[in-house]
N, C-alpha and C positions, 0 to 999 in steps of 0.2 A: 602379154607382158604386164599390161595393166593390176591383171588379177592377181597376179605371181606379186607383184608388189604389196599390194591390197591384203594381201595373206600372211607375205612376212611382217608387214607390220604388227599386223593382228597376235600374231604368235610371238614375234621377240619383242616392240615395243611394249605392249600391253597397251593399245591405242584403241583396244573397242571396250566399251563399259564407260561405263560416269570416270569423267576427272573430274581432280582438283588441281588449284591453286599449289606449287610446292611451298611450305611456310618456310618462313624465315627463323633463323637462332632463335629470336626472342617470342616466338609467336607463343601464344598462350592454346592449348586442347582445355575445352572442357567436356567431362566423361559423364553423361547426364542419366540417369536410371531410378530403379529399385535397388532391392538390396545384394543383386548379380554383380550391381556398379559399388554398391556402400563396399562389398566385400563380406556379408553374412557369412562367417564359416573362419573366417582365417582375421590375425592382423591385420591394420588398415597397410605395413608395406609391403603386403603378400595380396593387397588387393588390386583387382587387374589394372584400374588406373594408374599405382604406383608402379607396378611391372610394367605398364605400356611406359610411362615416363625413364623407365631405366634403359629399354630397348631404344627406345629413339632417341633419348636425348632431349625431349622437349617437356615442358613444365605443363602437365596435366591435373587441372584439378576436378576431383573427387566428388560430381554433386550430385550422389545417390541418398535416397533415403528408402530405406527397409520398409518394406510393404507398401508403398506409393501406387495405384493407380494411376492411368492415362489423367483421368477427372484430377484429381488431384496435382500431378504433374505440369498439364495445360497452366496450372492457378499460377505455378511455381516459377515456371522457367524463366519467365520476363524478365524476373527481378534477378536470378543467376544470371542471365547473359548481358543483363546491362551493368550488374558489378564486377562482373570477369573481362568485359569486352572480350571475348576469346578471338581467335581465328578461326577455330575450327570445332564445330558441335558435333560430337559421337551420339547419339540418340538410340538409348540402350532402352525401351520401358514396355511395358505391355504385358509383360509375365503373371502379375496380378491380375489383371482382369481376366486372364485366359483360365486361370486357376479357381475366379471367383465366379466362372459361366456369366461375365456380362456379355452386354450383347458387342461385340467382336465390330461391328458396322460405325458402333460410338466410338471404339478403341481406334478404327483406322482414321475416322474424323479427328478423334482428339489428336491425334500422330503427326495430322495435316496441317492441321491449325500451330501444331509447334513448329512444324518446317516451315509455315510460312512465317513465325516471328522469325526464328531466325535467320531468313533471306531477308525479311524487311530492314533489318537491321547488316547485310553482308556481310553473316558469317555462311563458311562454307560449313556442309552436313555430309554426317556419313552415317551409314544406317546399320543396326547390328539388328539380325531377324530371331524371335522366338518360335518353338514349336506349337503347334496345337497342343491342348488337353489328354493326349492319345498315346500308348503304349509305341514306343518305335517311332513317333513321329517326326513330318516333315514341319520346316516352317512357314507359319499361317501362309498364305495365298495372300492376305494383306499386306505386309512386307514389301514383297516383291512388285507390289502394284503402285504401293508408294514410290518408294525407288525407281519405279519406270515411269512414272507421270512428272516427278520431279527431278528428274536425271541425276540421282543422287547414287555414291556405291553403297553397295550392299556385303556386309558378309553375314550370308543365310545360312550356314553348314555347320559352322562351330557349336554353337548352343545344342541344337539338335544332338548331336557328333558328342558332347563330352558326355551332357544327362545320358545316353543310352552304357557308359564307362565307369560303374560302381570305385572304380580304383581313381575317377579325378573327380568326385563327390565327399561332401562333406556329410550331407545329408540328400534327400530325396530328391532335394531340387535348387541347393545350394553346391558351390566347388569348394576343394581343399587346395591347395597350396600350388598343385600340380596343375591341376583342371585353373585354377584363376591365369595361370603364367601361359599356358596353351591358349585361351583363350586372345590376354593382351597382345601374346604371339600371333595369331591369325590376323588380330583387329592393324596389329601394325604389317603383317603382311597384304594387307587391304589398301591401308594408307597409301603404302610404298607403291603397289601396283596404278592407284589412281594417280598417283604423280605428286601427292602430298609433299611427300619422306623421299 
């Protein structure tokens, strides 16, 4: 009976995987990136921060910047998360190093060192995963490693899932209109499952 239990939770509640905190009306998302998060390809309100912000309902802001590395990012975030005070950090970044063959070991370090300011600080994180460098591929194996050491959710599928879909690309490795809205679509279907939303 136990397990029978243990089972339907797992399956109706959505009780296995990383929670979160559910935010409040006023909680502030901050959407932190490259230029997947700036929105490269389309308007800033056809970028997936602002489409996440229509879906849920809550005040997301947009702290991408176009071609950012992890290195660069690390430098960055402190000073976003202490002027946003957010609730809750979307940690979208890594795409550039992957693209620029650094060494991938640094990119998960710098990843870590941003998850831990913003624990230090008690915002909650949620993790959006890149693909490798690779025709078809899955996303990195450091993603997923993070997320499991820091109990944080993940959505690993979307990124992957849209790039391999010429029709929600803007360009090579950018989304249009379609592919940004899908994506905020998944990121807020993530939320909601964690218990955020």
């Amino acid at each position: 009976m136990k397990l029978w239990t243990i089972l339907v939770c797992l399956m109706v509640c959505g009780c296995g995987g990383a929670q979160l905190q559910a935010l409040s009306s006023d909680d502030v998302i901050v959407a932190f990136g490259d230029s997947l998060t700036a929105g490269k390809g389309v308007s800033q309100e056809h970028a997936y921060p602002a489409m996440l912000s229509e879906i849920t309902g809550k005040k997301v802001v947009n702290a991408g910047v176009s071609g950012e590395t992890t290195a660069e990012g690390l430098e960055r975030i402190a000073t976003v998360l202490d002027e946003e005070a957010p609730a809750l950090l979307i940690l979208f970044e890594g795409g550039n190093d992957i693209l620029r063959n650094q060494d991938l070991s640094k990119t998960e370090s710098n990843l870590d060192a941003m998850i831990v300011m913003a624990k230090e600080r008690g915002i909650q994180i949620a993790l959006v995963g890149l693909p490798r460098k690779q025709l078809f591929s899955s996303t990195a194996q450091f993603y997923s490693d993070l997320a499991e050491s820091h109990d944080l959710p993940i959505e690993d599928e979307i990124v992957a899932s849209l790039l391999r879909q010429p029709t929600m690309k803007s360009d090579s490795v950018h989304f249009n209109r379609t592919g940004y809205r899908a994506l905020a679509q998944a990121i807020a279907d993530m939320l909601e499952k964690a218990g955020a939303l």
